[in-house]
mmJSON file of the N, C-alpha and C atoms, coordinates in Angstrom:
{"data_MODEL":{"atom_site":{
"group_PDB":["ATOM","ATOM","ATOM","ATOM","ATOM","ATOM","ATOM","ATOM","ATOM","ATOM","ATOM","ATOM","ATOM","ATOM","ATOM","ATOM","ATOM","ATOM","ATOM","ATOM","ATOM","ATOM","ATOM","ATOM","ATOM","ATOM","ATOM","ATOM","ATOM","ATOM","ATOM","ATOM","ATOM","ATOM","ATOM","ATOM","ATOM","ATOM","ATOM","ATOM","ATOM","ATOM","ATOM","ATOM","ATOM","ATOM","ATOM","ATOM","ATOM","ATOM","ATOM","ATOM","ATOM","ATOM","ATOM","ATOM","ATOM","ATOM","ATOM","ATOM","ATOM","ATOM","ATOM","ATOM","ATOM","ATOM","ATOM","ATOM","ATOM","ATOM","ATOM","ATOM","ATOM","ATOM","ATOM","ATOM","ATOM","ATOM","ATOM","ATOM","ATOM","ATOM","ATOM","ATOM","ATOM","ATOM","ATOM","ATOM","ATOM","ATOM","ATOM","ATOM","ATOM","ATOM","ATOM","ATOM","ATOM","ATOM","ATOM","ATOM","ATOM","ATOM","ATOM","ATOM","ATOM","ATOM","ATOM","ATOM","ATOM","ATOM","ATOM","ATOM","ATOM","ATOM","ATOM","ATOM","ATOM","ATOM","ATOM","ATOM","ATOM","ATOM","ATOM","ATOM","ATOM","ATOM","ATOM","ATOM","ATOM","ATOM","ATOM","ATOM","ATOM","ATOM","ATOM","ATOM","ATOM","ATOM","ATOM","ATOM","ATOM","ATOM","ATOM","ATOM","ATOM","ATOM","ATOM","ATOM","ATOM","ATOM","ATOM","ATOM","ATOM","ATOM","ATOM","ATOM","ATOM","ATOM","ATOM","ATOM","ATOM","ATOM","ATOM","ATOM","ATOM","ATOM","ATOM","ATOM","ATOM","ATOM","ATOM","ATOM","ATOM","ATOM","ATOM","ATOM","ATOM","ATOM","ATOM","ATOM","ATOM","ATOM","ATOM","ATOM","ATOM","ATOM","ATOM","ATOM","ATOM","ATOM","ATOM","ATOM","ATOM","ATOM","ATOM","ATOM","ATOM","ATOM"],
"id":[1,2,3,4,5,6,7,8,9,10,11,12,13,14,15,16,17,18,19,20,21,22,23,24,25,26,27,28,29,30,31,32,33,34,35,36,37,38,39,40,41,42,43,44,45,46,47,48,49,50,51,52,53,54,55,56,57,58,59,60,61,62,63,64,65,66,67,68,69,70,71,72,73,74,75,76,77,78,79,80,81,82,83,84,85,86,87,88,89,90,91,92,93,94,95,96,97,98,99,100,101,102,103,104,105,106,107,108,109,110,111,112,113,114,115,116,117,118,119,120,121,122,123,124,125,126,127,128,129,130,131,132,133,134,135,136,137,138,139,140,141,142,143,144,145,146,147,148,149,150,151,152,153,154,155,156,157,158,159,160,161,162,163,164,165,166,167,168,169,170,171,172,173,174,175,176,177,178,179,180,181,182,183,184,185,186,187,188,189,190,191,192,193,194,195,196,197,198],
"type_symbol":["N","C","C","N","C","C","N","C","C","N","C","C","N","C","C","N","C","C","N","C","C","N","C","C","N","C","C","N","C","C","N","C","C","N","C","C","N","C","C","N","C","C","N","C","C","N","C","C","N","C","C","N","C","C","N","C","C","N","C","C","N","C","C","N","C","C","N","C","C","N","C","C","N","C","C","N","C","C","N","C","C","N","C","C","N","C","C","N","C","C","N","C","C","N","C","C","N","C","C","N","C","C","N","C","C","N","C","C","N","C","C","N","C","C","N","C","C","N","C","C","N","C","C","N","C","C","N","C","C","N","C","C","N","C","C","N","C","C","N","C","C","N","C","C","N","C","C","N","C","C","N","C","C","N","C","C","N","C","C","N","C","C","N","C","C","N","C","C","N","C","C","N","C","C","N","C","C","N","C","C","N","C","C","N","C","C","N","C","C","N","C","C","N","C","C","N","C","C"],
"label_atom_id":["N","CA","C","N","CA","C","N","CA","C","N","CA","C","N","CA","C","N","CA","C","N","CA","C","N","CA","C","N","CA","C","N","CA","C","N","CA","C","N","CA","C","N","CA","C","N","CA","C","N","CA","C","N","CA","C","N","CA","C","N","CA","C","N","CA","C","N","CA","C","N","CA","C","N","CA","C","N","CA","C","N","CA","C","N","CA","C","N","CA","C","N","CA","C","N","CA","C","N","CA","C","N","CA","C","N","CA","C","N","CA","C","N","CA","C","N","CA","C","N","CA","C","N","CA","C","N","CA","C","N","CA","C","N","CA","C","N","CA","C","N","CA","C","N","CA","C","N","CA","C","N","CA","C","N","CA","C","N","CA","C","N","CA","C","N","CA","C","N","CA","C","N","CA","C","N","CA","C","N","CA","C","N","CA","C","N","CA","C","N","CA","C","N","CA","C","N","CA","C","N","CA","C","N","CA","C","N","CA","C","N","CA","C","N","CA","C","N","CA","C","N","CA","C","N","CA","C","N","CA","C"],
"label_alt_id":[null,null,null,null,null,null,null,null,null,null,null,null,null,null,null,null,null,null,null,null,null,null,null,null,null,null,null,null,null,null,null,null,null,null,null,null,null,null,null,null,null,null,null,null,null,null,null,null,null,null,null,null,null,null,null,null,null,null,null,null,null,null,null,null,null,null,null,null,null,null,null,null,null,null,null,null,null,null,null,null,null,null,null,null,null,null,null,null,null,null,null,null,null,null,null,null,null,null,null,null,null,null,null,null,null,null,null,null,null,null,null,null,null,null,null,null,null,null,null,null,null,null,null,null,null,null,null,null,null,null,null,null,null,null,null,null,null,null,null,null,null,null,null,null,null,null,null,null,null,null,null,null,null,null,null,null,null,null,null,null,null,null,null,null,null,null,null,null,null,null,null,null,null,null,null,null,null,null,null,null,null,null,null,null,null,null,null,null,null,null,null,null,null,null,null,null,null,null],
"label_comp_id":["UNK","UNK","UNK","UNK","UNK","UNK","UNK","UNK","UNK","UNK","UNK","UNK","UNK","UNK","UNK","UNK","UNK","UNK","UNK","UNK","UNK","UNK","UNK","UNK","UNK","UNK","UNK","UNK","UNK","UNK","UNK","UNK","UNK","UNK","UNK","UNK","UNK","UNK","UNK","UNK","UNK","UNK","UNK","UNK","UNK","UNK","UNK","UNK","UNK","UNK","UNK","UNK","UNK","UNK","UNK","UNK","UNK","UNK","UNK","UNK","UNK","UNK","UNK","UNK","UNK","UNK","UNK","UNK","UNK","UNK","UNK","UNK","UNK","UNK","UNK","UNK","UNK","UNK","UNK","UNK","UNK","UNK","UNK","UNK","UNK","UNK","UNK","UNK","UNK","UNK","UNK","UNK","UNK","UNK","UNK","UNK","UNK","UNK","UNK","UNK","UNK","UNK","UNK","UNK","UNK","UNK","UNK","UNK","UNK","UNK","UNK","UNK","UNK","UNK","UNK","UNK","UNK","UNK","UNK","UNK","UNK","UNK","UNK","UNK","UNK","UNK","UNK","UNK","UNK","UNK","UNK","UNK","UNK","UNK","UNK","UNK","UNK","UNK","UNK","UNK","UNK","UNK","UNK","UNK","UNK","UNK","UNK","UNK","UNK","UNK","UNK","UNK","UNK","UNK","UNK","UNK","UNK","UNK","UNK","UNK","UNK","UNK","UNK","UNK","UNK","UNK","UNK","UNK","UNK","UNK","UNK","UNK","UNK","UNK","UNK","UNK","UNK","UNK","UNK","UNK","UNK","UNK","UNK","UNK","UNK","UNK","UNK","UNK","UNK","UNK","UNK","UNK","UNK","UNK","UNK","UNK","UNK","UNK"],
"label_asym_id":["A","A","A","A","A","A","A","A","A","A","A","A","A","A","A","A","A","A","A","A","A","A","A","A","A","A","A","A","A","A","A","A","A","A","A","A","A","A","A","A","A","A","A","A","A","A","A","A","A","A","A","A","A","A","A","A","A","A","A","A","A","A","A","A","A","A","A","A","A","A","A","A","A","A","A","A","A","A","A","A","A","A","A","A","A","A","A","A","A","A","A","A","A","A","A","A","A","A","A","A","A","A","A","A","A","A","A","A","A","A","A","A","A","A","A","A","A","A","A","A","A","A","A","A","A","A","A","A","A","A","A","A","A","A","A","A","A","A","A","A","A","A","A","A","A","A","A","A","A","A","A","A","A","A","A","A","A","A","A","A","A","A","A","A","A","A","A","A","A","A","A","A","A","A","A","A","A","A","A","A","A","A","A","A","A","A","A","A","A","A","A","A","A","A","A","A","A","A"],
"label_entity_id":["1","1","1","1","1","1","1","1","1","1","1","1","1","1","1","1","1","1","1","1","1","1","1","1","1","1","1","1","1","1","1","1","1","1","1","1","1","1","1","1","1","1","1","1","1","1","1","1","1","1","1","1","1","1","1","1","1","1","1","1","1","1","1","1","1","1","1","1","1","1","1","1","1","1","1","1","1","1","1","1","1","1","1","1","1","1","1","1","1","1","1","1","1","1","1","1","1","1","1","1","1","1","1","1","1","1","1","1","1","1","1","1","1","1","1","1","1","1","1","1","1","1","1","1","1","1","1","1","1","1","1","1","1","1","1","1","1","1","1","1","1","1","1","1","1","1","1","1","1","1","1","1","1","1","1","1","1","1","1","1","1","1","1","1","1","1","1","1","1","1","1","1","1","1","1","1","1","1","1","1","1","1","1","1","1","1","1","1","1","1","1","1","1","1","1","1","1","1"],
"label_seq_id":[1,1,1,2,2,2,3,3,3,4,4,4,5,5,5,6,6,6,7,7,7,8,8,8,9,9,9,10,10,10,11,11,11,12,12,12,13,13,13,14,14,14,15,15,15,16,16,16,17,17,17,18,18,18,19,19,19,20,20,20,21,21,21,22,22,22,23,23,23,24,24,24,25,25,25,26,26,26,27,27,27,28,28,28,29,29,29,30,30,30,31,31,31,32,32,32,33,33,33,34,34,34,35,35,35,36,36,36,37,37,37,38,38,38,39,39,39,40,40,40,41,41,41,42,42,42,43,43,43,44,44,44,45,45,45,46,46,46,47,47,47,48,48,48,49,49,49,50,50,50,51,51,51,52,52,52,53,53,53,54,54,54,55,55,55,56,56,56,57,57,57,58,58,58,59,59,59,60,60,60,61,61,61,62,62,62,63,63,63,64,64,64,65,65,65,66,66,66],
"pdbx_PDB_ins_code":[null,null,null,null,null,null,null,null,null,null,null,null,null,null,null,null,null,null,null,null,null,null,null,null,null,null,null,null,null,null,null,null,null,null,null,null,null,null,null,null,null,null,null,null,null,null,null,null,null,null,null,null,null,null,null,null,null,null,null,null,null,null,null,null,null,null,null,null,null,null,null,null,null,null,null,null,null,null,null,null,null,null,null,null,null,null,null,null,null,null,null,null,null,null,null,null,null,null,null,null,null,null,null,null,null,null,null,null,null,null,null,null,null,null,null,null,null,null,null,null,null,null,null,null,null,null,null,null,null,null,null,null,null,null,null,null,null,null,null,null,null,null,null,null,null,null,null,null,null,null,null,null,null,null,null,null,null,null,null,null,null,null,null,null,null,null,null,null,null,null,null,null,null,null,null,null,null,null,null,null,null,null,null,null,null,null,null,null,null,null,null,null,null,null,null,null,null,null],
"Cartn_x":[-17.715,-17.97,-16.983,-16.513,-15.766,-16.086,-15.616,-16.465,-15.605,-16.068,-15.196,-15.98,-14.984,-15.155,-14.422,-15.314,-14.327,-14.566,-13.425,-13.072,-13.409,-13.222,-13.192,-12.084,-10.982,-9.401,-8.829,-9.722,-9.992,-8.84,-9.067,-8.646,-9.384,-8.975,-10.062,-9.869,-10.644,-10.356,-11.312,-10.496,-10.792,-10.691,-11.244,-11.509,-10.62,-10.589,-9.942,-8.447,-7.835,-6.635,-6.99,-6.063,-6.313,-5.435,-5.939,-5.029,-4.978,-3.713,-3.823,-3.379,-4.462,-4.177,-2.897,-2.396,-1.398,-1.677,-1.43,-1.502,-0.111,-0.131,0.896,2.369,2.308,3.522,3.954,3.306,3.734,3.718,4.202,4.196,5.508,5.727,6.764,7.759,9.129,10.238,10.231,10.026,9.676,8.935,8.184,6.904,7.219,6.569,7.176,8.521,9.223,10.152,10.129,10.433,10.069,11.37,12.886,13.718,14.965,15.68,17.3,18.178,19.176,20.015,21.414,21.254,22.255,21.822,20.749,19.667,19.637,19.39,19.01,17.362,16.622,15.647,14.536,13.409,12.032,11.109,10.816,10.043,8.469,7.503,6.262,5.45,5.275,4.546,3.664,2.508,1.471,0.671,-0.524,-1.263,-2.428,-3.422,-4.39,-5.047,-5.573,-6.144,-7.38,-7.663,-9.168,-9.844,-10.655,-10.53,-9.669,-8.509,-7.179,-6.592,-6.405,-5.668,-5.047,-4.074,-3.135,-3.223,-3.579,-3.771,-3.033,-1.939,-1.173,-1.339,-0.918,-1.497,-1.012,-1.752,-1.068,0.0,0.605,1.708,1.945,2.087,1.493,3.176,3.934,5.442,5.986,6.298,6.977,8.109,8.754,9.994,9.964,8.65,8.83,8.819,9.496,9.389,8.294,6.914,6.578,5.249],
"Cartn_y":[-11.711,-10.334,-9.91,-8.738,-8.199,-7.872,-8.11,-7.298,-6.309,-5.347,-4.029,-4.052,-2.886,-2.766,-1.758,0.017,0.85,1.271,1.336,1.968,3.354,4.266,5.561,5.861,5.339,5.535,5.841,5.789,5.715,3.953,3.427,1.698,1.223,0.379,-0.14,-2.014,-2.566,-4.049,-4.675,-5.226,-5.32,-6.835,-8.132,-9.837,-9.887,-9.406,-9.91,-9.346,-8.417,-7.339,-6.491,-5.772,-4.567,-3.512,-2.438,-1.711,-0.292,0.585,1.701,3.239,3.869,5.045,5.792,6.453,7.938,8.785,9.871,10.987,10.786,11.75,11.788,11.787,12.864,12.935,12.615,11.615,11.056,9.373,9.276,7.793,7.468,5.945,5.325,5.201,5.063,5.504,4.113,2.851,1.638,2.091,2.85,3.082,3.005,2.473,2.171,1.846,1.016,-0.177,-1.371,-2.134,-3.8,-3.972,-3.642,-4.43,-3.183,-3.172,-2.064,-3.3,-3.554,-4.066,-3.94,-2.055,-1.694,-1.632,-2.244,-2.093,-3.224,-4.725,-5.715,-6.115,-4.875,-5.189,-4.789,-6.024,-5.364,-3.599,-3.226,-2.108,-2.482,-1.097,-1.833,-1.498,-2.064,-2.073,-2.397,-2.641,-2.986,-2.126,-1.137,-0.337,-0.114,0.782,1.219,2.47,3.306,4.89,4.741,5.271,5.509,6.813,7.59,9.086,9.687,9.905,11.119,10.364,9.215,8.64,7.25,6.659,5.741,4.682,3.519,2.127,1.463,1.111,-0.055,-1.111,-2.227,-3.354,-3.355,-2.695,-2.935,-4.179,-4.109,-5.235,-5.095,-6.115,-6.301,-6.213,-6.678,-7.225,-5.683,-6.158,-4.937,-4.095,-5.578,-5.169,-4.314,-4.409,-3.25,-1.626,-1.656,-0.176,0.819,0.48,1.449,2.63],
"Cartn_z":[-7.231,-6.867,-5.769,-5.621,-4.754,-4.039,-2.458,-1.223,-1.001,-0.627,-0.106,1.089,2.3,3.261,3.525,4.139,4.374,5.682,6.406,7.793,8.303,9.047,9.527,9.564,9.289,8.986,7.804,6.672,5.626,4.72,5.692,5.293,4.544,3.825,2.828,3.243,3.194,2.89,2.014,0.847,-0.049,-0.44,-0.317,-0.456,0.564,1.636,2.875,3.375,2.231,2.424,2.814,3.575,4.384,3.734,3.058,2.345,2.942,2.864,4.102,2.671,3.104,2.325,2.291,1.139,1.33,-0.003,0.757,-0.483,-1.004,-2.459,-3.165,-2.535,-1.373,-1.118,0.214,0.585,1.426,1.338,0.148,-0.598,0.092,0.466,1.073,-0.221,0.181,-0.189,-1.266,-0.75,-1.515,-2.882,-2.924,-3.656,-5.301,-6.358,-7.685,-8.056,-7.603,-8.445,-7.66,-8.345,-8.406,-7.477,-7.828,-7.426,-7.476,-6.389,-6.197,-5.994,-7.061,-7.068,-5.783,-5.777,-5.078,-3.39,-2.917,-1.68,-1.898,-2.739,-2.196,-1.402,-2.406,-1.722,-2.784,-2.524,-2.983,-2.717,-3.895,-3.825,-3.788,-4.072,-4.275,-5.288,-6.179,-7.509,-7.695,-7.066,-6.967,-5.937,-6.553,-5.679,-6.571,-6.469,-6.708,-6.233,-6.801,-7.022,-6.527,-5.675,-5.21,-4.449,-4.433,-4.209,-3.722,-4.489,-4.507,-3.602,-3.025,-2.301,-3.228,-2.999,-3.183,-2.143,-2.638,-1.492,-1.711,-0.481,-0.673,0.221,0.398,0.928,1.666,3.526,4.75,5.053,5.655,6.111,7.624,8.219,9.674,10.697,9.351,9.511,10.504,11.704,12.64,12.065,11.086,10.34,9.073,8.536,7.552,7.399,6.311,6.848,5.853,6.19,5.409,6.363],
"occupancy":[1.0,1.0,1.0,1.0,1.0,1.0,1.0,1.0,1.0,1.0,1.0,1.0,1.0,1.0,1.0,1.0,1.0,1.0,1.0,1.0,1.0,1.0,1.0,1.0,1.0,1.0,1.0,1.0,1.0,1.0,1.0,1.0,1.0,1.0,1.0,1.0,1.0,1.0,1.0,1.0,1.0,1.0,1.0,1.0,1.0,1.0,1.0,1.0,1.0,1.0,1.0,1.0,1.0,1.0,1.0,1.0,1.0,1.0,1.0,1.0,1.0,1.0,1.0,1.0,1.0,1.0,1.0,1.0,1.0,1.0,1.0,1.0,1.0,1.0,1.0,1.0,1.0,1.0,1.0,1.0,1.0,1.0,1.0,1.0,1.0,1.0,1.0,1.0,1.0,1.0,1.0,1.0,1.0,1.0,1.0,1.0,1.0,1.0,1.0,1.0,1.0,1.0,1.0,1.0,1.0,1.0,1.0,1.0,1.0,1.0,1.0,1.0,1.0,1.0,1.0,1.0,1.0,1.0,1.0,1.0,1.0,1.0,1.0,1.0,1.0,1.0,1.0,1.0,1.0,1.0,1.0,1.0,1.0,1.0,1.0,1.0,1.0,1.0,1.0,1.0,1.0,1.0,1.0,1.0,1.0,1.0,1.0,1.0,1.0,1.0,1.0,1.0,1.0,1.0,1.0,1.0,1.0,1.0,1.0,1.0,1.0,1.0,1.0,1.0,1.0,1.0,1.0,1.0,1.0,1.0,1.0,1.0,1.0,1.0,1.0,1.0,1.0,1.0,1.0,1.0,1.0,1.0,1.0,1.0,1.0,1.0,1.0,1.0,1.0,1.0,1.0,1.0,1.0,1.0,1.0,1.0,1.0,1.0],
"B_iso_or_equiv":[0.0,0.0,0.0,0.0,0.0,0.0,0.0,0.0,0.0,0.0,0.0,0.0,0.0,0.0,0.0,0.0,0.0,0.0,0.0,0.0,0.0,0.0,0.0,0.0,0.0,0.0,0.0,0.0,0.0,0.0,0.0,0.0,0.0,0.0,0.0,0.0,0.0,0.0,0.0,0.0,0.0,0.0,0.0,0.0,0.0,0.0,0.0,0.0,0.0,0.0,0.0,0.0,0.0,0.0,0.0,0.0,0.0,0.0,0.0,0.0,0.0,0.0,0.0,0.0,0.0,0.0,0.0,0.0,0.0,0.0,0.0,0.0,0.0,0.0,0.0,0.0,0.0,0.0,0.0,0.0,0.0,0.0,0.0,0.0,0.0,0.0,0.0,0.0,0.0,0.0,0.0,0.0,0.0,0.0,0.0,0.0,0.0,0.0,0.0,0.0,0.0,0.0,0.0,0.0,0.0,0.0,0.0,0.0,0.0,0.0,0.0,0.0,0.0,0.0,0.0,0.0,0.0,0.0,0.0,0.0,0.0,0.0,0.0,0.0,0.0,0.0,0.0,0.0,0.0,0.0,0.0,0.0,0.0,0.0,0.0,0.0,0.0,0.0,0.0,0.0,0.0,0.0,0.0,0.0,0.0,0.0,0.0,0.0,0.0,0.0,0.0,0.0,0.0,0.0,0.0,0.0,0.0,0.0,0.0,0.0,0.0,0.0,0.0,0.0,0.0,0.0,0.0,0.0,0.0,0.0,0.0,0.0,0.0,0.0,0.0,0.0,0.0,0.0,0.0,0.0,0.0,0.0,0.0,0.0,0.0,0.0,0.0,0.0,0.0,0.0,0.0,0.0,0.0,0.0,0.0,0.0,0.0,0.0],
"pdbx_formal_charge":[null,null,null,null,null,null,null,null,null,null,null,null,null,null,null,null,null,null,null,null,null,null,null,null,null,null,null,null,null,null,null,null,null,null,null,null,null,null,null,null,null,null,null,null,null,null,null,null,null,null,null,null,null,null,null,null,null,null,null,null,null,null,null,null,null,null,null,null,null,null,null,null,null,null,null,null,null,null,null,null,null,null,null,null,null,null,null,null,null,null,null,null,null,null,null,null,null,null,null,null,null,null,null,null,null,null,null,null,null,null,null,null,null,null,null,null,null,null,null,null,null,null,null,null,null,null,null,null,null,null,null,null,null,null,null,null,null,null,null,null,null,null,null,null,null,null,null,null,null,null,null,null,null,null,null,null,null,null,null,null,null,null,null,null,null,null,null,null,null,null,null,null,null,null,null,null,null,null,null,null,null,null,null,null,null,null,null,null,null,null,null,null,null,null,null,null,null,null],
"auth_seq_id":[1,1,1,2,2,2,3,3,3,4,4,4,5,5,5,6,6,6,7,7,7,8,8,8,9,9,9,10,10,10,11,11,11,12,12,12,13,13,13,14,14,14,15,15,15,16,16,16,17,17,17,18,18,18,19,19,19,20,20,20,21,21,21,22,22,22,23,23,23,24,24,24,25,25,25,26,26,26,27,27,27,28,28,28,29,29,29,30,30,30,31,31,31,32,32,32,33,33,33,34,34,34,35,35,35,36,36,36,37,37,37,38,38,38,39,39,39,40,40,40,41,41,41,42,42,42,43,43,43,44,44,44,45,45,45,46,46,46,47,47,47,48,48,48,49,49,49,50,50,50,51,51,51,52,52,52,53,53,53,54,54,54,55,55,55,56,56,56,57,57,57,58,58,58,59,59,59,60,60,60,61,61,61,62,62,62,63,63,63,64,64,64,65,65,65,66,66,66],
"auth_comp_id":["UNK","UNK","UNK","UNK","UNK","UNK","UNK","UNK","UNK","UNK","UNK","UNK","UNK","UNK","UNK","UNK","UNK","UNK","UNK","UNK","UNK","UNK","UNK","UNK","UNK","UNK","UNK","UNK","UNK","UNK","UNK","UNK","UNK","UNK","UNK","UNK","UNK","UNK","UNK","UNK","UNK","UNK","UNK","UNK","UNK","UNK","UNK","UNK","UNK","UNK","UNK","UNK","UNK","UNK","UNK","UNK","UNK","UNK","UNK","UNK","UNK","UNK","UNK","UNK","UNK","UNK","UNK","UNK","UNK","UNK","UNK","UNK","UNK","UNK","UNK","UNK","UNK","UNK","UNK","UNK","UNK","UNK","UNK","UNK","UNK","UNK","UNK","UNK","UNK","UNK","UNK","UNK","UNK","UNK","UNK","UNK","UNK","UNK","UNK","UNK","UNK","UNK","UNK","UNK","UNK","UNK","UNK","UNK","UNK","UNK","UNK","UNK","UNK","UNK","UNK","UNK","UNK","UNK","UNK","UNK","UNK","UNK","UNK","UNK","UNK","UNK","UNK","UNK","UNK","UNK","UNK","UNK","UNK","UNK","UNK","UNK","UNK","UNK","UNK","UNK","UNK","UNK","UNK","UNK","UNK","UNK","UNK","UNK","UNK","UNK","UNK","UNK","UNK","UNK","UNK","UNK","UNK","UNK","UNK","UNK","UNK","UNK","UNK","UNK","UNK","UNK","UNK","UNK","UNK","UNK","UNK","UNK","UNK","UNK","UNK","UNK","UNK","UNK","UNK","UNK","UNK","UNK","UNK","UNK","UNK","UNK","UNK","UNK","UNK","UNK","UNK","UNK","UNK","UNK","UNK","UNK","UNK","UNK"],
"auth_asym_id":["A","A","A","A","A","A","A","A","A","A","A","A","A","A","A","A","A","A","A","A","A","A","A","A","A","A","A","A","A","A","A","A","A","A","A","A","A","A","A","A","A","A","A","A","A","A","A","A","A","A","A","A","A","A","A","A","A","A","A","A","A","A","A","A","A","A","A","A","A","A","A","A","A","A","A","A","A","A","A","A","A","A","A","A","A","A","A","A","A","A","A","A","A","A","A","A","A","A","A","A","A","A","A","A","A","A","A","A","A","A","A","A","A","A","A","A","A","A","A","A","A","A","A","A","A","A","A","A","A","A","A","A","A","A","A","A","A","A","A","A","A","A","A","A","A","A","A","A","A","A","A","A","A","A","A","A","A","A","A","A","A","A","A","A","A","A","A","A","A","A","A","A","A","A","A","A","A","A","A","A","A","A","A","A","A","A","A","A","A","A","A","A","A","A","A","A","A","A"],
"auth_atom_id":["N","CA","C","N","CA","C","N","CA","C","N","CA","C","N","CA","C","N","CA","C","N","CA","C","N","CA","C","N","CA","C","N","CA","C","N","CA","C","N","CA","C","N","CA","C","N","CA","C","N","CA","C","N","CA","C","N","CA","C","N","CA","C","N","CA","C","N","CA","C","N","CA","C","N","CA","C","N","CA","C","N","CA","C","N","CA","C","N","CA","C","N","CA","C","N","CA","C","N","CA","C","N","CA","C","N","CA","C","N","CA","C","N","CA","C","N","CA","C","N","CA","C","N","CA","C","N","CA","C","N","CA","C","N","CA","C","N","CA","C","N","CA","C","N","CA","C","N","CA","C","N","CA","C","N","CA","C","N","CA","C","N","CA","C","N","CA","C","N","CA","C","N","CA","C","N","CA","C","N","CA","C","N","CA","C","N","CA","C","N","CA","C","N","CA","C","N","CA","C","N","CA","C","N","CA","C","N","CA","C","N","CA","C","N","CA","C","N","CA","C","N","CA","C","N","CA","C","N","CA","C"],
"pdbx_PDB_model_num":[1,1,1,1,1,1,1,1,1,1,1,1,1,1,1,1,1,1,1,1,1,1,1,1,1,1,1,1,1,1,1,1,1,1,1,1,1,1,1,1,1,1,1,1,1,1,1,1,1,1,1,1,1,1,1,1,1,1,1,1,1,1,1,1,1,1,1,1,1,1,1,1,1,1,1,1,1,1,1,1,1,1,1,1,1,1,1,1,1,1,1,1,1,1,1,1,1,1,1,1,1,1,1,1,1,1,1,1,1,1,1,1,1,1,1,1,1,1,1,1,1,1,1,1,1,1,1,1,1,1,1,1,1,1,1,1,1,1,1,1,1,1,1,1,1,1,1,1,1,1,1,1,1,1,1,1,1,1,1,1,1,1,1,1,1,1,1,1,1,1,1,1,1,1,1,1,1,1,1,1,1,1,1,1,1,1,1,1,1,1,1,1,1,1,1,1,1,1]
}}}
């Protein structure tokens, strides 16, 4: 069974991830592709829909940029 857990931030944590809301248009620049050849860098392809908001899986990393 899945535990959920929701914040006043509207955070979700979900089996122990902490996932951080955005609306449509303020989706990070990463947001849907896997891989930029010409960037050398991972995108993010993996999220989930939950009332009119978009959850992606917080990252703690100072260095990222999302």
């Amino acid at each position: 069974m899945n535990k959920v857990k929701f914040y006043q931030n509207k955070n979700i944590k979900l089996n122990g991830v902490m996932y951080r809301p955005y609306l449509v248009g303020n989706l990070p620049k990463k947001f849907a592709f896997i891989y930029d050849e010409n960037k050398d860098q991972d995108g993010i392809f993996q999220w989930f829909n939950y009332k009119g908001f978009t959850y992606i899986e917080k990252k703690d990393n100072i260095w990222s940029n999302l």
